[in-house]
N, C-alpha and C positions, 0 to 999 in steps of 0.2 A: 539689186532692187530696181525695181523699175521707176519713174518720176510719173506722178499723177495730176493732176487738173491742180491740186492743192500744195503741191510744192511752193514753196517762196525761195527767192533768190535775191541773195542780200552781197552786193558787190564791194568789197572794203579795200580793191587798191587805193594806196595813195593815204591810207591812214595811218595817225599815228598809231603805234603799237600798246601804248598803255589804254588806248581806249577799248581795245579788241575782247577784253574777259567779261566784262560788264553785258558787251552787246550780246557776247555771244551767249549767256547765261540766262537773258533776258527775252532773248528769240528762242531758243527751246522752250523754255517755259510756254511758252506760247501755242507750242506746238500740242495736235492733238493724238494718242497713241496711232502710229503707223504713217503720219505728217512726215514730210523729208522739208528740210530746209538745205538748198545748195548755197555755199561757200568761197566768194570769188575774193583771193587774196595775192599778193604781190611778193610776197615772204613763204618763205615752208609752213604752215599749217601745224607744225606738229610740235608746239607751244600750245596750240586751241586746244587740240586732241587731250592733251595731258591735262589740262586746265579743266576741261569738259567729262573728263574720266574721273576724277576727285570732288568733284561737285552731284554727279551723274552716274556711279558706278554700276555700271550694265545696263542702265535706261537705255542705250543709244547705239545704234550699227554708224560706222565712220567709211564711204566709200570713195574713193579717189577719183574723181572723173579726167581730172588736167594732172601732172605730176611735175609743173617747172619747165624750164629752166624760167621765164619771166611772168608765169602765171598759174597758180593753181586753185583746185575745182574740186570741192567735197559736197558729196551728199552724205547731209546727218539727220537719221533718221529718226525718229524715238519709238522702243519699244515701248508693248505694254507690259509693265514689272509690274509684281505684288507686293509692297514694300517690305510685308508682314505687319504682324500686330502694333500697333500705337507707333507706326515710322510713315513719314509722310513720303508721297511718290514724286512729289515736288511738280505735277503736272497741273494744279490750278494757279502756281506762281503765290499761294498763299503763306501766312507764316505760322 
């Protein structure tokens, strides 16, 4: 996938790790279908990935730009899903 004018890039070394589901939950949401938000974290990533896949199950492409050792770099992009009838697609952040 390629990064476009509308990418956002949200840098979370150096954070604690209980606050990382919330944000990252919160910044999807946000996103609008075919939106990529990049991922700059200090840790393995693949806490988010799992966290993001049970919340978002196939809304989302997970692409690795950095893979470690002291730094890594995901582009997450959101697809457009059809949730089907009476399921919400979770993409206006509403309840």
């Amino acid at each position: 996938m390629t990064p476009t004018a509308d990418d956002t890039r949200l840098d979370r070394r150096g954070r604690d790790e209980r606050e990382q589901p919330p944000w990252l939950s919160s910044a999807f949401r946000r996103l609008v279908p075919y939106e990529s938000l990049e991922v700059i974290v200090d840790r393995n990533p693949q806490p988010l990935y799992e966290q993001l896949g049970l919340e978002q199950p196939g809304a989302f492409a997970w692409e690795v730009l950095e893979d470690g050792p002291h730094n890594w770099r995901v582009r997450i992009t959101k697809l457009a899903v059809d949730p089907g009838p009476g399921r919400c697609c979770g993409s206006c952040g509403g309840t």
